[in-house]
C-alpha positions in Angstrom: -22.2 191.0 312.6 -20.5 188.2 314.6 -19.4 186.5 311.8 -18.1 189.6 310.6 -16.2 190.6 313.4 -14.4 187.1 313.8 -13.5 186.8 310.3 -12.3 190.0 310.6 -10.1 189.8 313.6 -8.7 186.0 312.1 -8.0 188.3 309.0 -5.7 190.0 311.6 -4.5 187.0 313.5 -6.5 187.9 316.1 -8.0 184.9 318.4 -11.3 186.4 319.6 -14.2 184.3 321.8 -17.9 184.4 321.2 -18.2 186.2 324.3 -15.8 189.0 323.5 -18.2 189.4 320.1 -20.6 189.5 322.2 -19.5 192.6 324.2 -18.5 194.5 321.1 -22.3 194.3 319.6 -23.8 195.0 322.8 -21.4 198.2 322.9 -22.7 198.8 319.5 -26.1 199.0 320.4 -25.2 201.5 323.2 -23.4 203.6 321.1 -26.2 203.6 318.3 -28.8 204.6 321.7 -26.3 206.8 323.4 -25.6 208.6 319.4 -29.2 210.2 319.6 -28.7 211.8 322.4 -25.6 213.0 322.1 -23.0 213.2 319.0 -20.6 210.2 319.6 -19.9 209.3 316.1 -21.0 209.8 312.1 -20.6 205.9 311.5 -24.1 204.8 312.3 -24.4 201.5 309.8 -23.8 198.4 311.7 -21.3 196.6 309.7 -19.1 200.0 309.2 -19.3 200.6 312.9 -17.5 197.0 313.2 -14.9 197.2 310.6 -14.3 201.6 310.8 -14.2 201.6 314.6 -13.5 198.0 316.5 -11.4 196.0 314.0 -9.7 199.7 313.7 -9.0 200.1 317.0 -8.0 196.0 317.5 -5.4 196.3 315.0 -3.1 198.1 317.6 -3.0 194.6 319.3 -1.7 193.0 316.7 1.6 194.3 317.9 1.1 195.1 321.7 -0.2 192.9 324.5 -1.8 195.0 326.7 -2.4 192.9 329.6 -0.7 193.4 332.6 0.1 197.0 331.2 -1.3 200.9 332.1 -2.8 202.9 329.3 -4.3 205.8 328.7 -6.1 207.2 325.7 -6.2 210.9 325.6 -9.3 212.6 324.1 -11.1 209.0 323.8 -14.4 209.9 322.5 -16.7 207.3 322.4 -13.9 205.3 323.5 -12.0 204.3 320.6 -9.5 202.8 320.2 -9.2 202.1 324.4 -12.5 200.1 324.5 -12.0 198.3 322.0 -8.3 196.8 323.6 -9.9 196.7 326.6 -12.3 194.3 325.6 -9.8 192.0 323.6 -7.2 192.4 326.4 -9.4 191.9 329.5 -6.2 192.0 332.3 -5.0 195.7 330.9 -5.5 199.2 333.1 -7.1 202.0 330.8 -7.9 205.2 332.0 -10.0 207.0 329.1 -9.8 210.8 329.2 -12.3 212.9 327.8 -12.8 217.2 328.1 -16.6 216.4 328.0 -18.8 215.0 330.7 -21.7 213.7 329.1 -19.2 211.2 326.9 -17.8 209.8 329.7 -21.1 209.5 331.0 -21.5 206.9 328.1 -18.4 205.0 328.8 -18.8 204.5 332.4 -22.3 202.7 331.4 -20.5 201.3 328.6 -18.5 199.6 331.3 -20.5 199.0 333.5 -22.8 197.2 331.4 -20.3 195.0 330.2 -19.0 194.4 333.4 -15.4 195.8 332.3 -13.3 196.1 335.6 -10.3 198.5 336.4 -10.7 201.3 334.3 -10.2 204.7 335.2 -12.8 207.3 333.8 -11.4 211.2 334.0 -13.1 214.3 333.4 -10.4 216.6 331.9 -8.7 218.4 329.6 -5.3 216.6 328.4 -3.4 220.0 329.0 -4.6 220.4 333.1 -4.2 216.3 333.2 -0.9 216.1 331.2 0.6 218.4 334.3 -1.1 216.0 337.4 1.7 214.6 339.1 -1.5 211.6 339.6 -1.2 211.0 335.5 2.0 212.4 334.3 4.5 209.6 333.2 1.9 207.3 334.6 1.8 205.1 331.7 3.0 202.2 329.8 1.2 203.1 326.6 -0.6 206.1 325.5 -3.0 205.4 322.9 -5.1 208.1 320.3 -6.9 208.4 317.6 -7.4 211.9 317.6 -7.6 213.5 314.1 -5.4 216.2 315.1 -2.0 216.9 313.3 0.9 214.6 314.8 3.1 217.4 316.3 -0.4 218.8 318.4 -1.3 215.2 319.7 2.3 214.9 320.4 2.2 217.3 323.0 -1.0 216.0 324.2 0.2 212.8 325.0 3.7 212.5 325.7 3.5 213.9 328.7 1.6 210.5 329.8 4.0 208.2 328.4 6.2 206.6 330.9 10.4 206.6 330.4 10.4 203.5 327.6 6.6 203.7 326.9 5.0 204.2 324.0 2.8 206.5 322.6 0.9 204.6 319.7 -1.7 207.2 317.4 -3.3 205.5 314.4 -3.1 207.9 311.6 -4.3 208.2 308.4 -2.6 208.1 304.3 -1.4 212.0 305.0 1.3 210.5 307.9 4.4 211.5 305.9 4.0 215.4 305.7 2.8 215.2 309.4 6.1 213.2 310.0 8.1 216.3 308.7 6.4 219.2 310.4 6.0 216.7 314.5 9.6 215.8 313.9 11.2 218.7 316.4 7.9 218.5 318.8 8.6 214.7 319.4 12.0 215.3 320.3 11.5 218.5 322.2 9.2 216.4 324.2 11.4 213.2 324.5 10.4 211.1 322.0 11.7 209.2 318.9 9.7 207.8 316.2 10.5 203.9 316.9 8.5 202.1 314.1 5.4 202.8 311.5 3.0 200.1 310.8 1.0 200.1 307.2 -2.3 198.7 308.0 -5.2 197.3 305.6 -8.5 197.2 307.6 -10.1 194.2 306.4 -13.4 194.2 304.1 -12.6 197.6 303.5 -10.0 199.7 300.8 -8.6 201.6 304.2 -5.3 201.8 304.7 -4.3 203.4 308.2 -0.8 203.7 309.8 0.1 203.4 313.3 3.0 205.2 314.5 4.9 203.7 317.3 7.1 206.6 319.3 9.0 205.9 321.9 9.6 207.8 324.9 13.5 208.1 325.5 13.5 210.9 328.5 11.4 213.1 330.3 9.0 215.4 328.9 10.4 219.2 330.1 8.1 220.6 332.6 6.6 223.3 330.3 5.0 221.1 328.2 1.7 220.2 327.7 1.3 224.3 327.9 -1.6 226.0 328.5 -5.1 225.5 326.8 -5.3 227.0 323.1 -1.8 227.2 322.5 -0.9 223.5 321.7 -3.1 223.7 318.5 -2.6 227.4 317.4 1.4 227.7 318.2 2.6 223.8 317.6 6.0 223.3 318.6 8.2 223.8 315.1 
């Protein structure tokens, strides 16, 4: 798996150190003991678990530098992608948000077991924290890999996104009819599509895209609305 992993990230033109490798397959083998107790992911094979979540995730740095810069990743599961960055960029400031308890019961021993230092751990739900003054247009980046549709994770995270942020979400081959039916909610909530990256994880057939979208102006104080109607009444 080591060699894996760096032949993987120099596939990327990513420089990664032994001890870096090290901290992804010890986060491995807390995910695999963490995933019996409680669902954290379907990908339970070692070498898929490299390539289908952490070289997934890294490809993101291929074109941003975290370090030195705020992020947040809405909804982060077993902390994908935000781990992942975190571990490559070491100097970078993620707070990883999650609705449920018990996974960011994981992640804080996920971090603290691999010593990771200033992270921010919150216990919410992205509509209550998209409307704290403590985390709204907080943040350089906002980062997801949410599978829901582009105009729904729109609202979601927007509201995080500093004035000339970004909010990056690494999406799958159906990206151009999501384009179509987010383009009015990523306006409406001051956003532009800035850039779409085609990506080929490596060692795999997987093509992903990450879409870049910058935040241009504020996000009007209505939005993220209430719980439930974000999914069932997207903004069209």
């Amino acid at each position: 798996m080591k060699n894996l992993l760096k032949s993987a990230c120099n596939e990327l033109n990513l420089n990664i150190n032994d001890n870096q490798i090290d901290e992804f397959l010890k986060y491995k083998d807390l995910l695999l003991e963490w995933n019996e107790k409680i669902n954290l992911t379907a990908i339970t094979d070692d070498r898929e678990i490299v390539l289908k979540h952490f070289i997934d995730c890294l490809t993101v740095c291929k074109f941003v530098d975290f370090n030195n810069k705020t992020f947040i990743d809405v909804g982060t599961g077993a902390g994908f992608p935000a781990l992942p960055i975190k571990i490559f960029c070491k100097d970078s400031y993620p707070t990883l948000l999650d609705s449920l308890n018990k996974r960011i019961n994981f992640l804080k021993t996920v971090g603290n077991e691999l010593n990771l230092q200033n992270i921010n751990y919150v216990h919410s739900r992205a509509e209550d924290a998209g409307q704290d003054i403590n985390f709204r247009e907080k943040f350089d980046f906002c980062v997801s890999r949410a599978v829901a549709n582009l105009s729904v994770l729109a609202e979601f995270d927007l509201p995080f996104v500093k004035v000339g942020g970004y909010f990056i979400a690494l999406k799958g081959p159906l990206l151009d009819i999501e384009l179509i039916e987010a383009e009015k909610a990523i306006t409406t909530l001051g956003g532009k599509i800035d850039k779409i990256e085609n990506i080929n994880i490596p060692f795999t057939d997987i093509q992903h895209k990450l879409v870049f979208i910058k935040k241009l102006r504020q996000t009007p104080k209505q939005y993220p609305r209430k719980a439930g109607k974000i999914s069932k009444n997207p903004i069209k």
